[in-house]
N, C-alpha and C positions, 0 to 999 in steps of 0.2 A: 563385470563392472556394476557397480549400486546404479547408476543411472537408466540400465536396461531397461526398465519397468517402465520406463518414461519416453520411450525412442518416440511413440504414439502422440507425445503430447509436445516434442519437442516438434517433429516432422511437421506437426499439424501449424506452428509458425514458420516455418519452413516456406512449405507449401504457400500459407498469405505473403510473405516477402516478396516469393520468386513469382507471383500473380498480381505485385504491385499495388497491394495492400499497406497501408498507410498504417504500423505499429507501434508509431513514437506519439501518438495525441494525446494520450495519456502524460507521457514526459513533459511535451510540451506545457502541457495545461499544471504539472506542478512545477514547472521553472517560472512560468509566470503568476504563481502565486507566493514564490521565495526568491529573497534578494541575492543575488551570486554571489557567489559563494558561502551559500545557506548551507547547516547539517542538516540532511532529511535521511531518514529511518526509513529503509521499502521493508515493513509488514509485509509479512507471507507473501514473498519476492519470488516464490518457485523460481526459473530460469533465468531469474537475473535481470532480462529485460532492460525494464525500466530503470533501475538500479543504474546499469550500465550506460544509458543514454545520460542519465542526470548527472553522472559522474563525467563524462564528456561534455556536459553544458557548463561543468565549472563549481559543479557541488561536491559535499565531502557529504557524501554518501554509505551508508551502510544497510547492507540486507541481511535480513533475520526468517528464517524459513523454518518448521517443525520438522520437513522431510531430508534426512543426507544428504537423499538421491540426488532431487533439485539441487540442494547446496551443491554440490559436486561437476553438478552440469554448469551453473553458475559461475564456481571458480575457474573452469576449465574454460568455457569459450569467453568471459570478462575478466580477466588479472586485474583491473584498475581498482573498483573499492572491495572492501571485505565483506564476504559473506559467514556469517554464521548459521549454527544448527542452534533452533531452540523454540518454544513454545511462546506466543506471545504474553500470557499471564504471567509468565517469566524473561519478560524482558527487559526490565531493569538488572537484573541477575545474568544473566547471558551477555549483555554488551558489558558488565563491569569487571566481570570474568576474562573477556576477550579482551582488557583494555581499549576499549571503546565508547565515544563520548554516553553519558546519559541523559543529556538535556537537549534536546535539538527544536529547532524552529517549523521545522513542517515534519510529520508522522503522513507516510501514504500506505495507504490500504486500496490500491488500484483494480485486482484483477477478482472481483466477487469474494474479496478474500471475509468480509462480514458473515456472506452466507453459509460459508463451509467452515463458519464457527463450530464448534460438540453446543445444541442449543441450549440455551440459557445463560452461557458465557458471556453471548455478547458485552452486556453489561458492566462486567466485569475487565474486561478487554479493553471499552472506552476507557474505564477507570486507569489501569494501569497503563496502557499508550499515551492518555491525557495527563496523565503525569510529569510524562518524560520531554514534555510542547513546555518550551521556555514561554513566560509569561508573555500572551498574544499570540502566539505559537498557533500553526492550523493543523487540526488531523483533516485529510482528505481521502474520502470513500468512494468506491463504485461498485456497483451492483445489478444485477438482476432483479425487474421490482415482481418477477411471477415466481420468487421463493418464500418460503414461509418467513424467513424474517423481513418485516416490510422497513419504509421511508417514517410511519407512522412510529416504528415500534425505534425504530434507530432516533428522532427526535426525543422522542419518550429517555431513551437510555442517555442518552450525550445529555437532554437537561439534567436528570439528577446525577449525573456526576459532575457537571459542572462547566461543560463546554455547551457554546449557543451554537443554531442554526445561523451562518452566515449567507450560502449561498447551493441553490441546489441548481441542477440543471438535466436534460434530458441524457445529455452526449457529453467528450469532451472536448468537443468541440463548440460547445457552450449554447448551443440549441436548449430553448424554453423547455421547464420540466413544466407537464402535467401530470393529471392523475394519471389518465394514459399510457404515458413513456412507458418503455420496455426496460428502461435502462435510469438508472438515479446518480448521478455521482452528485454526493454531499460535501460541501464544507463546512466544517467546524470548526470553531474556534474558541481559546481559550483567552478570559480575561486577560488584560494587560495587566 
């Protein structure tokens, strides 16, 4: 089976579940920042996750993943929204191909998915995700702030492509970002 490769990375939310680990704060934190029945785009969605929660809060949902394997794990334990295989530089081309919307209201990039960009893409990334954010539209980030791509270098990018910094925070549980925090989750947003 393609998802073999992954037993490691699936077990290991597993394991948080059955230990009573709180996996949906993420979800939460983008349902309260899109009106129900919002499109939101889950960026590099590996297992589905979040995708799947959001889609159960009432959104039309769609995940877009580079790797099969993920995709495959995705559609097997969530049947409710689609997942596709495809790079994000190429995701206008991938949702248009799947018959899937290309304009959507909130774009989430939840699980470090910034950092394990191929470096120097980022930028480019913003550009083409912020495209696809209907006018006012938020992309929402979280991150590890001890990777080489910083909170610095992501303001830097989202300005010149054309989305502003609305709101950052430590957690998403909405705990105060400092320089400090271990953890960034960004909001961005795009002009109305």
């Amino acid at each position: 089976m393609v998802g073999d490769k992954w037993d490691w990375y699936v077990n290991r939310f597993n394991r948080q579940v059955a230990e009573g680990n709180d996996l949906e704060g993420e979800a939460r934190f983008l349902d309260m920042m899109a009106d129900r029945g919002s499109t939101i785009l889950d960026g590099g969605c590996g297992t589905g996750r979040v995708a799947a929660a959001l889609h159960r809060m009432g959104h039309r949902v769609v995940g877009l993943d580079r790797d099969a394997g993920l995709i495959e794990i995705a559609r097997r334990r969530y049947p409710g929204p689609p997942f596709l295989v495809g790079d994000l530089l190429a995701a206008p081309q991938a949702l248009a191909a799947a018959g899937q919307p290309t304009g959507f209201d909130l774009v989430a990039l939840p699980g470090n998915v910034m950092v394990y960009l191929a470096p120097g893409t980022e930028r480019d990334v913003l550009a083409v995700l912020g495209g696809l954010l209907r006018p006012g539209g938020r992309l929402v980030t979280g991150f590890a702030t001890d990777r080489d791509y910083t909170v610095t270098a992501l303001a830097t990018d989202a300005e010149a492509v054309g989305l502003a910094v609305e709101h950052r925070f430590a957690t998403w549980h909405l705990d105060p970002w400092t320089p400090a925090a271990d953890w960034a989750v960004t909001v961005l947003r795009r002009p109305a």
